[in-house]
C-alpha positions as CSV (number, residue, x, y, z in Angstrom):
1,X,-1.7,2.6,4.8
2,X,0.2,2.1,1.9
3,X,3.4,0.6,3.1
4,X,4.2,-2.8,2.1
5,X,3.9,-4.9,5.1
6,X,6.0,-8.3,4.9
7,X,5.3,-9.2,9.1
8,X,7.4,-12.4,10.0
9,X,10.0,-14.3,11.2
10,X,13.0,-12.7,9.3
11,X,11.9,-9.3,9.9
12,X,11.9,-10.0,13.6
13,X,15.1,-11.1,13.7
14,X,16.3,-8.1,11.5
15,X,14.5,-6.1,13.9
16,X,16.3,-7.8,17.0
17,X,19.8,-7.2,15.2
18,X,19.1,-3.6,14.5
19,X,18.0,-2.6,18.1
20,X,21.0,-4.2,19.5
21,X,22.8,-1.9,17.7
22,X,20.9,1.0,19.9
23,X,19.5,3.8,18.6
24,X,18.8,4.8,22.0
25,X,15.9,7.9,23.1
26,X,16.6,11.2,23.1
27,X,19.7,12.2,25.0
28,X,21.9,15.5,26.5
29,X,24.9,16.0,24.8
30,X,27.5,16.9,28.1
31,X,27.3,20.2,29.4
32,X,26.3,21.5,26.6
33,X,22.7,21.5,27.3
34,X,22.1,20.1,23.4
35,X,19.3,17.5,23.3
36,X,19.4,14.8,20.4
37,X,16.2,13.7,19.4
38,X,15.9,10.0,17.4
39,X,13.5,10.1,14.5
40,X,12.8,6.8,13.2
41,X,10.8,7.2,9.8
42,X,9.9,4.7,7.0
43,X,9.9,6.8,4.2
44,X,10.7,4.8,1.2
45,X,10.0,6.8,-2.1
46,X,13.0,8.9,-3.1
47,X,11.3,12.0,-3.6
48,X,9.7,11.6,0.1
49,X,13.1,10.4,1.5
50,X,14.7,13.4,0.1
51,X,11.8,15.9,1.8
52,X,12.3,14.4,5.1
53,X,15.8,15.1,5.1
54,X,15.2,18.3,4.3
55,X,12.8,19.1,6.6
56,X,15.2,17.4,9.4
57,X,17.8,19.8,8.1
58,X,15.9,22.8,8.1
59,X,14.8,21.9,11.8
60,X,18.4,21.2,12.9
61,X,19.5,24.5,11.0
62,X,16.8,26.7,13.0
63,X,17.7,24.7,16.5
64,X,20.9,24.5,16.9
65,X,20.1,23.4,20.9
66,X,17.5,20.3,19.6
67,X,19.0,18.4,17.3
68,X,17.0,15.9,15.1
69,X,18.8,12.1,13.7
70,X,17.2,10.9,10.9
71,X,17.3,6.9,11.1
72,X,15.5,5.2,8.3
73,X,13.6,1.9,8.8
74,X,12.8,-0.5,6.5
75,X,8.6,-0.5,5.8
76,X,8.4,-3.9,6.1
77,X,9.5,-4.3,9.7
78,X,8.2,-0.7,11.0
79,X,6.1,-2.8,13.7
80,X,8.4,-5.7,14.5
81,X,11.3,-3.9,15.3
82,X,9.0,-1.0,17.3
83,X,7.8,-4.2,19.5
84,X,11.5,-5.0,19.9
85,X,12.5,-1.3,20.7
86,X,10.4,-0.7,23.1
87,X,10.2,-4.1,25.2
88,X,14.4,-2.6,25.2
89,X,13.8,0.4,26.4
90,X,15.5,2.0,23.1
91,X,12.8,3.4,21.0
92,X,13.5,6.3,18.9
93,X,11.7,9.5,20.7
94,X,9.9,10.5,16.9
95,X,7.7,7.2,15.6
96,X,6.3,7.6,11.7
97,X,4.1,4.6,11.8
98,X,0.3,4.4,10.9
99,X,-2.8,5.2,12.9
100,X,-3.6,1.3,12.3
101,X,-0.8,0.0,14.3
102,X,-0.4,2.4,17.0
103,X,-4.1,1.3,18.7
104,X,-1.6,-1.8,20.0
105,X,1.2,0.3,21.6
106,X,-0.9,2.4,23.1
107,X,-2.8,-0.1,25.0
108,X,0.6,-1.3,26.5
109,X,1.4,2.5,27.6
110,X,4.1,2.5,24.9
111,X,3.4,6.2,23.6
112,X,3.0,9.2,25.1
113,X,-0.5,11.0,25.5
114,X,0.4,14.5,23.0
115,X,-3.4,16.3,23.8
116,X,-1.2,19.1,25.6
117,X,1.9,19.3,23.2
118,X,0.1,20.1,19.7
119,X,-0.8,23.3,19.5
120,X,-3.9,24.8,18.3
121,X,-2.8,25.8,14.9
122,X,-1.8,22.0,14.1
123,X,-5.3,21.2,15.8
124,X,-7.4,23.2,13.7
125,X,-5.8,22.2,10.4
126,X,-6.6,18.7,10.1
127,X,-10.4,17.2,10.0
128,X,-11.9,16.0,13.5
129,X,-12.4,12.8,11.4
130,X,-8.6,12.1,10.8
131,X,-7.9,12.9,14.6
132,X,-10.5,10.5,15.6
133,X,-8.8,8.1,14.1
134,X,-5.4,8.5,16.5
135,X,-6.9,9.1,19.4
136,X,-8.2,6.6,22.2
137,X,-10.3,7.0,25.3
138,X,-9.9,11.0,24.8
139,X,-6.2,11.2,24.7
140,X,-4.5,11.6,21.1
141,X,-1.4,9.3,20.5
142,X,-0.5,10.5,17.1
143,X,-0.2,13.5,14.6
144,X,-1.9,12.7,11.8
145,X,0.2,13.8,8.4
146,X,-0.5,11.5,5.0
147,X,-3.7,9.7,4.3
148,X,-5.1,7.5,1.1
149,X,-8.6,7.1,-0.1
150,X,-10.3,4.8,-2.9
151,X,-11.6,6.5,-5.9
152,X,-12.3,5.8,-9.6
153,X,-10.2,7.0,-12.4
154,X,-11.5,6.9,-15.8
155,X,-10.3,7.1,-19.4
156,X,-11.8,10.4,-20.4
157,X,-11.6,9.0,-24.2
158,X,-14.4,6.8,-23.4
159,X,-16.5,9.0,-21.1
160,X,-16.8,11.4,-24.0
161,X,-17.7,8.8,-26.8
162,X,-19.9,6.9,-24.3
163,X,-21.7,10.4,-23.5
164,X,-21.2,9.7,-20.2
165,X,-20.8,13.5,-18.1
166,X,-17.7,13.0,-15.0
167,X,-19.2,14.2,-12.2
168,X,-17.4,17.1,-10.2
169,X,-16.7,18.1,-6.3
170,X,-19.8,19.4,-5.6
171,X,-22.0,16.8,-7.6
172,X,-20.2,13.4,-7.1
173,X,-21.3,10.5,-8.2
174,X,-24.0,8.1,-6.2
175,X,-23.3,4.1,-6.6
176,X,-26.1,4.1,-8.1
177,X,-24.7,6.8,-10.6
178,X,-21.5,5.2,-10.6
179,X,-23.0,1.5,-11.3
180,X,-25.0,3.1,-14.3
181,X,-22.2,5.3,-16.2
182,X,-20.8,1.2,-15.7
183,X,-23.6,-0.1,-17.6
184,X,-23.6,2.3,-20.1
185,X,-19.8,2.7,-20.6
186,X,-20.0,-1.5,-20.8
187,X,-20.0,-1.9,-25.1
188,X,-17.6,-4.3,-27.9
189,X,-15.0,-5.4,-26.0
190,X,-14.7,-2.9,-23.2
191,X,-16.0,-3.4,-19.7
192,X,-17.0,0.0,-18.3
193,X,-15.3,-1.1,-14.7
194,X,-12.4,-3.3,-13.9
195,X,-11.5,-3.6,-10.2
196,X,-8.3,-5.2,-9.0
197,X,-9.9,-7.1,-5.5
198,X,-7.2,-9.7,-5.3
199,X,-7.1,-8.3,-1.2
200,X,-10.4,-7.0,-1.2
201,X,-11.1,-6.7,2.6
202,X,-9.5,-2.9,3.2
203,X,-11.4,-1.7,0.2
204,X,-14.6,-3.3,1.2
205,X,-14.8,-2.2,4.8
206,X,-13.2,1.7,3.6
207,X,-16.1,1.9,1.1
208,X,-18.7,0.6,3.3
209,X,-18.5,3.7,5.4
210,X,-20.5,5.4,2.2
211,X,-24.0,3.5,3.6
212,X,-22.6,3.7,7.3
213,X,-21.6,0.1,7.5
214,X,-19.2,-0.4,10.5
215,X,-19.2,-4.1,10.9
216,X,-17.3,-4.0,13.5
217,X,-18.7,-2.6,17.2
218,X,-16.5,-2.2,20.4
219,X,-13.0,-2.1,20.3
220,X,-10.0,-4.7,21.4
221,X,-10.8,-8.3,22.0
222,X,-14.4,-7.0,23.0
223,X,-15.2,-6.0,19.7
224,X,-18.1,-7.6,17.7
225,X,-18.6,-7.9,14.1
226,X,-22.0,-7.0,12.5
227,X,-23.3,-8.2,9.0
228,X,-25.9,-6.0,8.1
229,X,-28.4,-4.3,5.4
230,X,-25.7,-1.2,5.8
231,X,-22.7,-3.7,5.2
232,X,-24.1,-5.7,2.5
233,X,-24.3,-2.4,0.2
234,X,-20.4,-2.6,-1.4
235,X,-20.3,-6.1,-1.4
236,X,-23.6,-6.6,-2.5
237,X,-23.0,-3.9,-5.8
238,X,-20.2,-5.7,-6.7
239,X,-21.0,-8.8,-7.2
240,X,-24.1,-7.0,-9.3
241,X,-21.5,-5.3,-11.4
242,X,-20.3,-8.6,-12.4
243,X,-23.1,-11.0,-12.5
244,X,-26.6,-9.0,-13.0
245,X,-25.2,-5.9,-15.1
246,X,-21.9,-7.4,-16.5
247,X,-20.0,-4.5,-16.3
248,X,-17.3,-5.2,-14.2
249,X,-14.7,-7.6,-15.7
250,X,-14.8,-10.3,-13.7
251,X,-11.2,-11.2,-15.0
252,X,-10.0,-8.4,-13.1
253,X,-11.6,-9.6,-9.6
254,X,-8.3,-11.9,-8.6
255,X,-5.6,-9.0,-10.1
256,X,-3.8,-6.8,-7.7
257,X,-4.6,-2.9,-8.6
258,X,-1.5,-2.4,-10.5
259,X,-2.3,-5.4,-11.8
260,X,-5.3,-3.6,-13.9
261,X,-3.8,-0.7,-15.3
262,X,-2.1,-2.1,-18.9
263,X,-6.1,-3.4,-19.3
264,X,-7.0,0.3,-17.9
265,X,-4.5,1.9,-20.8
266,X,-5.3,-0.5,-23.5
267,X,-9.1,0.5,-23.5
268,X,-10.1,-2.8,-22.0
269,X,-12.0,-1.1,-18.8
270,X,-13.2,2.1,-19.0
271,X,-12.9,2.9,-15.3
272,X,-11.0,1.3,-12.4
273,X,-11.2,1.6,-8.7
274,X,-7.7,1.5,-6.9
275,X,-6.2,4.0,-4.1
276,X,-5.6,7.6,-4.6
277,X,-1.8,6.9,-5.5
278,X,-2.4,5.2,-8.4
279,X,-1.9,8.9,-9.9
280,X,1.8,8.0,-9.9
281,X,1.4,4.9,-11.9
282,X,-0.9,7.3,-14.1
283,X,1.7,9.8,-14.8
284,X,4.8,7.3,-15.1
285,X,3.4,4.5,-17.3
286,X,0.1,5.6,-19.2
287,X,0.8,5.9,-23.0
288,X,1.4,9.3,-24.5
289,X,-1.6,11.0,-25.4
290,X,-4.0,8.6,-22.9
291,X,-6.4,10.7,-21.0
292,X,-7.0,9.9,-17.7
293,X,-8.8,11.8,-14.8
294,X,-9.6,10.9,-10.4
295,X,-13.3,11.4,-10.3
296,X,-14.5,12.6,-6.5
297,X,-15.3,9.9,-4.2
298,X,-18.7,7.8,-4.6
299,X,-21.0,8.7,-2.2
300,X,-23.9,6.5,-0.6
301,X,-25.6,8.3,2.5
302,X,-22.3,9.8,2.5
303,X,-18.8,9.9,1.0
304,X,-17.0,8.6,4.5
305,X,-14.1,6.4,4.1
306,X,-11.6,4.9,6.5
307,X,-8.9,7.0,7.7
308,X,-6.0,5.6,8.6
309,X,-3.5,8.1,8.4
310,X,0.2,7.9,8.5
311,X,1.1,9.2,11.8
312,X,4.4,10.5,13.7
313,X,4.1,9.5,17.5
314,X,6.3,10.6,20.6
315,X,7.6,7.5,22.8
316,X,6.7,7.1,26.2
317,X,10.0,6.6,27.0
318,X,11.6,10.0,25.3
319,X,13.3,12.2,27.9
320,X,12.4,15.1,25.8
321,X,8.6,14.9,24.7
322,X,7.8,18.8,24.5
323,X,10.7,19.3,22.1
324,X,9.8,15.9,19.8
325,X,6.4,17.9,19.7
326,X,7.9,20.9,19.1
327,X,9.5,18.9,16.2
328,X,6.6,17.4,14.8
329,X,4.6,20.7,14.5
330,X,7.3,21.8,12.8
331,X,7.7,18.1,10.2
332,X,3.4,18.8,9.5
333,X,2.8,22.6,8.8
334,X,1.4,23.1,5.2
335,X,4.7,23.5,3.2
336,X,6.4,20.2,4.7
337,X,3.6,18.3,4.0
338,X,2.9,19.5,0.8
339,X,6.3,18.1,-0.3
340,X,5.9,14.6,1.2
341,X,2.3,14.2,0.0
342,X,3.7,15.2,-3.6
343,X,6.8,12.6,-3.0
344,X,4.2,10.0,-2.1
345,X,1.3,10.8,-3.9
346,X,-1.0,10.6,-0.4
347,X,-3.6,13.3,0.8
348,X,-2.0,15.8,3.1
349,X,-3.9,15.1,6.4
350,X,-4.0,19.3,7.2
351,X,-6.7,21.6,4.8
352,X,-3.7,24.3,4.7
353,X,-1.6,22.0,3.2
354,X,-3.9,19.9,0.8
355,X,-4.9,23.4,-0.9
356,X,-1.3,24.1,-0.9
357,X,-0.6,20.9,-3.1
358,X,-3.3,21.8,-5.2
359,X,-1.8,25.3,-5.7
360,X,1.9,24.0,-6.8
361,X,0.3,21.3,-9.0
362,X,-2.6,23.3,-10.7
363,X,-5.0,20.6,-9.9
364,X,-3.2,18.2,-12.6
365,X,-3.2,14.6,-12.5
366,X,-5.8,14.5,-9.6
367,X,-4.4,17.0,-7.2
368,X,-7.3,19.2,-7.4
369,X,-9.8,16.3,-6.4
370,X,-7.1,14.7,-3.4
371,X,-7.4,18.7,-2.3
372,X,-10.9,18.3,-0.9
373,X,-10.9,14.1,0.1
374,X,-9.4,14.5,3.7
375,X,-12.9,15.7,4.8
376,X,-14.7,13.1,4.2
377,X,-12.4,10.3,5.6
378,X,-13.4,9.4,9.6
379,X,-12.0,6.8,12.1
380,X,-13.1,3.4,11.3
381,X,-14.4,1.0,13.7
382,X,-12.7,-1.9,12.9
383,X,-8.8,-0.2,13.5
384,X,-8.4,-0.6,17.1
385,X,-10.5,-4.2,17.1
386,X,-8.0,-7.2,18.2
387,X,-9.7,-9.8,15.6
388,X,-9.0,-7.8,13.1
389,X,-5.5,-8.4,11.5
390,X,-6.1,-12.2,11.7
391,X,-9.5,-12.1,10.9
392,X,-8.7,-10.0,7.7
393,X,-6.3,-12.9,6.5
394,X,-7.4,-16.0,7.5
395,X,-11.3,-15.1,6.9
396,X,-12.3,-11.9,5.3
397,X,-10.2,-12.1,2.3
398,X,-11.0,-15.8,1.5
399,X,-14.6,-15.4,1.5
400,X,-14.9,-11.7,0.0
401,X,-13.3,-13.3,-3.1
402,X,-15.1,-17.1,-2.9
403,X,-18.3,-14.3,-2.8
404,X,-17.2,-12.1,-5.4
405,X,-16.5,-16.0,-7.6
406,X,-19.9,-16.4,-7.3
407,X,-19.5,-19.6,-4.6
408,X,-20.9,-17.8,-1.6
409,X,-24.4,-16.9,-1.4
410,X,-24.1,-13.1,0.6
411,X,-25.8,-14.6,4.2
412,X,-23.6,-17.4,3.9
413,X,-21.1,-14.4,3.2
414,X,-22.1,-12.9,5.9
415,X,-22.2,-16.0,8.3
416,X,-18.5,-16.9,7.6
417,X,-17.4,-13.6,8.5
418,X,-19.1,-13.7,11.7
419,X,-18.0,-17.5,12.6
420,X,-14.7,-16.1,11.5
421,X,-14.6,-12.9,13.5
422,X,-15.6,-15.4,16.4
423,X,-13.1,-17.5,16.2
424,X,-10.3,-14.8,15.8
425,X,-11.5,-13.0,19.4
426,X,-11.0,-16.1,21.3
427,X,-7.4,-16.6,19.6
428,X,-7.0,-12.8,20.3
């Protein structure tokens, strides 16, 4: 979730070169009885980088017995040079990865089962949605700490001149709603939604979790997809957007969502759909005086989204996993993660520490709706499927965007992605 991935050859072989180097598991230091714990993290923003190392100070300052080493990764080879650690037997004992990727390693027995080392507190905090969504066949593999959602920011500007009312918390917005304020925001030479689906797939299957579409049923290279009325809803009310109410741009359909935002800021779309963080881009590059606001997330039967959070696992091979626990109790209670969720711009995964960031930020620049979204986001089906990964390249993202071009008819939309999701499984 939200970490550029750039899988391949050269970051296999940079991942081979760095584990030869050793990072090693957790070790004793002498006679001492001092335990050094490795903490591999792929932090990359500098204000996050700069609250992990604090935290990893203040833990080291507080246990002078369990010692924590920071070791940096690069984002783009997080899962290569994981594969590599731990076929070496040198993985670090403390794994920030993703909820997404983790399904793999844990079928091979590569991280530890943690359903006895978190304690309640830590249990309690987060949504039994998000832990879902790290653990498998009962056991949980992962603690849960940063998660993203998809949501629609819109120029206030033109809400107001438009008479269009921004629905709140407690009254979001229904597609239906949300398709209409479209319509109606849709006037001159504005559009009243652009929507940067250049890699459509995550959004699609996220969103579709509003009507209950899972598409995908079973799990590993079991796993079946389904094309039904539940998982025709998004796709289906986008391509209406465009071609029946023509208020989507459909110029914006092949940009990425960063992509969108000088046409966002120079009143060319009223709204746009893009990930939570997109609050960043907000803040750093919209012109002075441009008005912006997150509206809630849209809500079909309900306002479910996909949760893949960022997680921080324990290695299977650690000599120390009660005390890399201990550690990672310690790296998610409310004031740590308020500081990294503010560094990144994610959702804190834990309720104490979401109202926390709303608190320090006074709700501005869509804190105060990210403060309540971590509720509504559940494990999604299609995560631990094998398919998935190849399917989403080589099928889903071709034909959600020949679809969304107008080329594909949505059964023969819907028959690709099957044949597709067919031919990944027996690849898989």
């Amino acid at each position: 979730m939200r970490r550029p991935r750039l899988l391949g050859a050269a970051a296999a072989l940079s991942a081979a070169v760095l584990v030869l180097a050793g990072c090693g598991s957790g070790s004793d230091s002498g006679s001492s009885g001092k335990i050094t714990l490795q903490f591999s993290s792929y932090a990359w923003q500098d204000p996050t980088v700069k609250a992990t190392k604090d935290i990893v100070a203040a833990w080291n300052a507080a246990h002078p017995n369990v010692q924590v080493k920071y070791i940096p990764v690069d984002p783009d080879s997080v899962h290569d040079k994981l594969v590599t650690q731990f076929a070496g037997d040198s993985a670090p004992d403390i794994i920030h990865d993703e909820a997404a990727d983790i399904a793999g390693f844990v079928k091979q027995g590569y991280l530890a089962d943690m359903s006895k080392l978190i304690p309640a507190d830590l249990k309690s905090a987060v949504p039994q949605g998000v832990w879902d969504s790290v653990s498998f066949d009962g056991k949980v593999y992962g603690a849960p700490t940063l998660l993203q959602s998809y949501v629609v920011f819109a120029n206030q500007s033109l809400l107001a001149k438009a008479n269009v009312t921004a629905p709140t918390d407690a009254n979001p917005w229904t597609w239906d709603q949300f398709q209409a304020a479209a319509k109606q925001l849709t006037t001159g030479g504005t559009f009243g939604l652009g929507w940067g689906l250049k890699q459509p797939t995550a959004a699609v299957l996220s969103m579709a979790l509003n009507f209950d579409g899972k598409f995908v049923s079973g799990s590993g290279t079991s796993s079946k997809l389904t094309f039904g009325d539940a998982e025709k809803q998004v796709p289906q009310r986008i391509h209406d957007m465009v071609y029946t109410d023509k208020s989507l741009s459909p110029a914006t359909l092949g940009m990425s969502g960063s992509d969108v935002l000088p046409g966002f800021f120079a009143g060319k779309y009223a709204m746009i759909v893009s990930g939570n963080y997109t609050s960043q881009q907000m803040v750093q590059d919209a012109p002075s005086g441009f008005q912006w606001t997150m509206l809630p997330m849209l809500k079909g039967t309900s306002q479910a989204q996909a949760a893949d959070p960022q997680t921080l696992s324990v290695a299977a091979q650690s000599k120390h996993p009660s005390e890399a626990a201990q550690f990672i109790a310690f790296y998610d209670n409310a004031q740590n993660l308020a500081q990294l969720a503010q560094g990144d711009w994610l959702i804190p995964a834990s309720d104490p520490a979401s109202k926390l960031v709303a608190q320090q930020t006074q709700g501005k620049n869509g804190w105060g709706a990210m403060a309540t979204m971590g509720k509504n986001l559940a494990v999604a089906p299609f995560e631990s499927a094998t398919p998935y990964a190849q399917w989403k390249t080589e099928t889903a993202t071709p034909d959600f965007q020949q679809y969304f071009a107008n080329k594909l008819t949505i059964d023969q939309l819907g028959q690709k992605l099957t044949e597709g999701w067919t031919k990944a499984a027996a690849n898989g």
